[in-house]
C-alpha positions as CSV (number, residue, x, y, z in Angstrom):
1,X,0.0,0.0,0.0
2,X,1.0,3.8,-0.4
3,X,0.5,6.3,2.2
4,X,0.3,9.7,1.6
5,X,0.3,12.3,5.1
6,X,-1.6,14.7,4.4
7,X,-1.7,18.2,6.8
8,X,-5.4,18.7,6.7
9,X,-5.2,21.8,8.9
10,X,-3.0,24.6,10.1
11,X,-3.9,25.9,13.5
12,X,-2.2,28.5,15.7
13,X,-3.4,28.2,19.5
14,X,-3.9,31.3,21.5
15,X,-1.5,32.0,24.1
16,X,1.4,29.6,22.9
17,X,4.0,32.2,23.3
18,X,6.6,31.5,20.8
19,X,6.1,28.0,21.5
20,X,7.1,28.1,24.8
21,X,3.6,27.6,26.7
22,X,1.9,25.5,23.5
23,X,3.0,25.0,19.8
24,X,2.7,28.2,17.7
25,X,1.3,26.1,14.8
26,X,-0.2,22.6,15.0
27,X,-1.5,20.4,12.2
28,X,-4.1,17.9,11.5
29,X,-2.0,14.7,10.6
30,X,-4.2,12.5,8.5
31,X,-3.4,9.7,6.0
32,X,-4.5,8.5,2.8
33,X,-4.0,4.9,1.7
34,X,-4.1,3.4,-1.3
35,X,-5.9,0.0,-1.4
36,X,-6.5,-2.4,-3.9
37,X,-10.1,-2.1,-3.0
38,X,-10.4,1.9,-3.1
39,X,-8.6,4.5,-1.1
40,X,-8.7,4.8,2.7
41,X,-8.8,7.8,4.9
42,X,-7.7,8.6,8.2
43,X,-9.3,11.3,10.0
44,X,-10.3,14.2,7.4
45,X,-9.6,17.3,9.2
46,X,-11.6,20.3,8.3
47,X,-13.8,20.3,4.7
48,X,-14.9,22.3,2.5
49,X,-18.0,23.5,4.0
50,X,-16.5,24.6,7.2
51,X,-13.7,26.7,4.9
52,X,-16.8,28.2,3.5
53,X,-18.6,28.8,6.8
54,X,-16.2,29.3,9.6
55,X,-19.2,30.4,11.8
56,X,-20.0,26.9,12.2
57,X,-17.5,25.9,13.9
58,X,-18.5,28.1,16.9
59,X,-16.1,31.4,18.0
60,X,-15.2,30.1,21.6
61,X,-13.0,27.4,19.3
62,X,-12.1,29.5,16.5
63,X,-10.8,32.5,18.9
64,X,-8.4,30.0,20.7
65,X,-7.9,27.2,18.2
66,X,-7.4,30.2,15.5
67,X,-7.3,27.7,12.1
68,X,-6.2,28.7,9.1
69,X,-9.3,27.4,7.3
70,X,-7.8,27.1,3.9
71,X,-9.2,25.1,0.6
72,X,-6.1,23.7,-0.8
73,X,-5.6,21.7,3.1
74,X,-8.7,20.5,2.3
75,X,-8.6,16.3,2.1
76,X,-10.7,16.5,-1.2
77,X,-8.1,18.9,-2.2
78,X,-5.3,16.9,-1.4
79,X,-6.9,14.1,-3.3
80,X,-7.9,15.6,-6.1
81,X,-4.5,17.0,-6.7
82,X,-2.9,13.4,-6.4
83,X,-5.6,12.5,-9.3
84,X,-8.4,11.0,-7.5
85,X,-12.0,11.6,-7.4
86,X,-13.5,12.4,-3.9
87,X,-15.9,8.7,-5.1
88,X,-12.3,7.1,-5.2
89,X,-12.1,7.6,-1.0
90,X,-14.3,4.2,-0.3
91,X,-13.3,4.1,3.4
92,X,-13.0,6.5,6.2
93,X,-11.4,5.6,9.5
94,X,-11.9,7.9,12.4
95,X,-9.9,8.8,15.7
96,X,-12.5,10.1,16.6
97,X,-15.6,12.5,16.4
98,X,-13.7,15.7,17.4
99,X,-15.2,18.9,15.1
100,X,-11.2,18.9,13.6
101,X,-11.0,15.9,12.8
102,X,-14.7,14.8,10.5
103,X,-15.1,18.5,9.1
104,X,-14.4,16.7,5.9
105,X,-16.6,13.5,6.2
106,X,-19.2,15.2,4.0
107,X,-16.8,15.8,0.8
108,X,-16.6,11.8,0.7
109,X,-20.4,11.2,0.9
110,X,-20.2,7.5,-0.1
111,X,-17.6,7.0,1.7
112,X,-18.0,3.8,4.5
113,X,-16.9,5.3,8.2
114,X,-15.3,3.2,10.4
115,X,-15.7,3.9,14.1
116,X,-16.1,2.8,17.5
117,X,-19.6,2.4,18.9
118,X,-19.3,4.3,21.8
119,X,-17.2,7.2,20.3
120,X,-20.4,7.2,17.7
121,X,-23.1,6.9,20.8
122,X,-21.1,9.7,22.6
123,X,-21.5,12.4,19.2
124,X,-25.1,10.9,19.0
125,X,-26.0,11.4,22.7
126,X,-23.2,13.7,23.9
127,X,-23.2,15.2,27.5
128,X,-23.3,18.6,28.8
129,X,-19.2,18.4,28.7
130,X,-19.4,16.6,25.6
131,X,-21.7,18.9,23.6
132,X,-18.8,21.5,22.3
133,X,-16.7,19.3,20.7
134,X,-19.5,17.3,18.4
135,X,-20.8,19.3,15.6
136,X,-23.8,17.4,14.3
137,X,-23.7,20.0,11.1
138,X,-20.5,18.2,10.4
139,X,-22.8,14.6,9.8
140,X,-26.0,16.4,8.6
141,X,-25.5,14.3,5.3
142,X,-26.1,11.0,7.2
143,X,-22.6,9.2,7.0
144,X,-22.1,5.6,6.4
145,X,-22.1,4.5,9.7
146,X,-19.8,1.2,10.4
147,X,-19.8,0.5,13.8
148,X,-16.8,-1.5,15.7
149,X,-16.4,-3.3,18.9
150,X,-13.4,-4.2,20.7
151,X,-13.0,-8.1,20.3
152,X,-10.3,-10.4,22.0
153,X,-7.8,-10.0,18.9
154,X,-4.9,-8.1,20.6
155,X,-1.8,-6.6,18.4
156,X,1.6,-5.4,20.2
157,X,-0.4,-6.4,23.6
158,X,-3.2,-4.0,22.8
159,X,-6.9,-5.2,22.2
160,X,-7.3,-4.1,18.1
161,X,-10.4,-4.1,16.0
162,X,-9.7,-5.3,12.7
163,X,-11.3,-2.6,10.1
164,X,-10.6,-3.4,6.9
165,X,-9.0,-7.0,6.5
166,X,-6.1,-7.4,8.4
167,X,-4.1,-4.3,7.0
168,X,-6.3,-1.6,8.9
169,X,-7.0,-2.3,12.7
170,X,-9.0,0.3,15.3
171,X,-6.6,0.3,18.4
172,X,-8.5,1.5,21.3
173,X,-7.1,4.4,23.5
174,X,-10.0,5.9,25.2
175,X,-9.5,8.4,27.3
176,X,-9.7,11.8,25.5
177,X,-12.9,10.8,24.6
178,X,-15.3,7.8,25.4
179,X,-14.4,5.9,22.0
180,X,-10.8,7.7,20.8
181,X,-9.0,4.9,19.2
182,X,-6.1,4.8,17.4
183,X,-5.6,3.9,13.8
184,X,-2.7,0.8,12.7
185,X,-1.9,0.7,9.0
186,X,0.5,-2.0,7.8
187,X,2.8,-0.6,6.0
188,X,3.6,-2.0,2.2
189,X,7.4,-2.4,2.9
190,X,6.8,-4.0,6.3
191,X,6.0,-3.1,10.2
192,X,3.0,-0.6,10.8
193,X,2.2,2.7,11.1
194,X,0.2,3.6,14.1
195,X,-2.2,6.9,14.4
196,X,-2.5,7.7,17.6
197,X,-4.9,10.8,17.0
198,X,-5.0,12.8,20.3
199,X,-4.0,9.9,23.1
200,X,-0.6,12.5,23.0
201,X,-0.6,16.2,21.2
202,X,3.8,16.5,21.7
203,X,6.0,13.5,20.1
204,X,8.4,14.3,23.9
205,X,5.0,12.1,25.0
206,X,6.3,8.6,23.9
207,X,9.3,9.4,25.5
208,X,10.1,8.9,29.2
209,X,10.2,11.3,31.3
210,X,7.6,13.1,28.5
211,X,8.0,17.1,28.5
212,X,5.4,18.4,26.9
213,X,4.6,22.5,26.9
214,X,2.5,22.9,30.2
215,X,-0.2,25.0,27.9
216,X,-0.5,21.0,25.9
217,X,-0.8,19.3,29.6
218,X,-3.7,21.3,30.8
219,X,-5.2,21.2,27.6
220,X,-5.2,17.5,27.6
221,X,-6.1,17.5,30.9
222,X,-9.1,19.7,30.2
223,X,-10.6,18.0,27.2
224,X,-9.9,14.5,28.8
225,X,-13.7,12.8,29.5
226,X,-11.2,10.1,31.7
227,X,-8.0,11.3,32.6
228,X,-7.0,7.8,34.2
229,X,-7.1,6.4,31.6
230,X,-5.8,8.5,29.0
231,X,-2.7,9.2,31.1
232,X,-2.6,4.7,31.3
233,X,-2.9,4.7,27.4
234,X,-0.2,7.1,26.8
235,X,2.2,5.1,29.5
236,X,1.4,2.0,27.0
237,X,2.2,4.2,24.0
238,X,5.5,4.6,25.6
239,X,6.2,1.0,26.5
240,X,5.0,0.1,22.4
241,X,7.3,3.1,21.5
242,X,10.4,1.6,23.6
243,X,9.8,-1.8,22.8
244,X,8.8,-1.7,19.1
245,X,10.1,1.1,17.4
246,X,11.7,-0.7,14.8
247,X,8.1,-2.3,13.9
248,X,5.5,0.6,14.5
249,X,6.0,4.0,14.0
250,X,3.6,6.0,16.1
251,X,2.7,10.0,15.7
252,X,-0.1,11.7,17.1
253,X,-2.6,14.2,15.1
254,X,-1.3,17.5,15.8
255,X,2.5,17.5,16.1
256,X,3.9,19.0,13.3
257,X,7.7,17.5,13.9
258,X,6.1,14.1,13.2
259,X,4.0,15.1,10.7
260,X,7.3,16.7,9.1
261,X,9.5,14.0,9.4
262,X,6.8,11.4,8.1
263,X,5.7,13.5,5.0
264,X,9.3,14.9,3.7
């Protein structure tokens, strides 16, 4: 399989002063994977509707997130401009629901979307806490809907969903939200690559002792739904990282170092 990383948004947090308390820019790390049977997203970033209409991505997130909101970072942009159509994309597989991360499910309207039930059940019937970050204008098209569970399969010592075949597995890392998962993509010239949308935001985090920018920590700690757990996910993101390195490369969504070093 190819893999194409794709920067599917260009954000530059409020307050990150110089880079010192948070990242001056951050990106949306997706990939696109092409498969004998059609190509494969992960994650979409924003789309083209929310580039046309920043309003509705609310102004408490666009006055701190501040993104860029630019066609040509598009993912039916990106695609187009490798030669596809946006009816090539047959597959989406999602982190998870976050507003910057399905902004583009729309552009890829026959597209089947891969996600974990209760990351779909928790957009559907989101709490009070949870209502900000799901943006039901972002799914008003009715998506595809494929729904995953976590069976016994494990892969590296983690319990994996397989998605599509064997090459494409749903990794659960709950924590940052009730169904976040990360993404595994076997990799055509051997060993995986592993999405790990936002179980980290800094690549310092699969390090140990992690360092992080504090502004990142409270953040995390902030948009967390269970903390314990996402700080236990990211502890076993380390031990993979020490452990397998040579066999699974891991980045996160928004760390633009990784995504630099992955797509150069």
């Amino acid at each position: 399989m190819t893999v194409h990383h794709l920067n599917c948004a260009t954000m530059h947090p409020v307050g990150s002063f110089g880079g010192r308390v948070a990242p001056a820019a951050m990106v949306a790390h997706c990939l696109l994977v092409e498969r004998a049977g059609g190509l494969l997203l992960v994650d979409t970033g924003f789309g083209t509707a929310d580039v046309a209409d920043p309003k509705r991505l609310g102004q408490p997130f666009r006055a701190i997130v501040r993104p860029e909101l630019r066609q040509s970072e598009t993912a039916l942009a990106q695609v187009q401009a490798l030669g596809y159509d946006a009816a090539d994309v047959t597959d989406i597989a999602l982190t998870h629901l976050d507003l910057d991360h399905v902004g583009g499910l729309a552009d890829f309207p026959h597209a089947r979307v891969h996600v974990f039930t209760d990351e779909l059940e928790a957009a559907l019937h989101p709490t009070f806490q949870e209502k900000a970050r799901y943006l039901p204008v972002q799914r008003a098209h009715g998506p595809d809907w494929v729904r995953h569970d976590v069976p016994g399969d494990t892969w590296f010592g983690f319990d994996s969903v397989s998605a599509l075949a064997d090459d494409v597995l749903l990794i659960p890392l709950q924590g940052h939200t009730r169904g976040h998962c990360g993404v595994a993509v076997r990799r055509a010239e051997g060993g995986w690559l592993l999405h790990a949308g936002d179980s980290y935001f800094h690549s310092s985090e699969k390090l140990t002792p992690p360092a992080p920018p504090v502004g990142l920590r409270v953040f995390q700690v902030l948009m967390g739904v269970d903390n314990k757990r996402r700080r236990a996910n990211q502890e076993r993101l380390r031990e993979l990282h020490r452990s397998h390195s040579e066999d699974v490369t891991i980045f996160c969504a928004h760390d633009g170092d990784e995504f630099a070093a992955l797509s150069g």
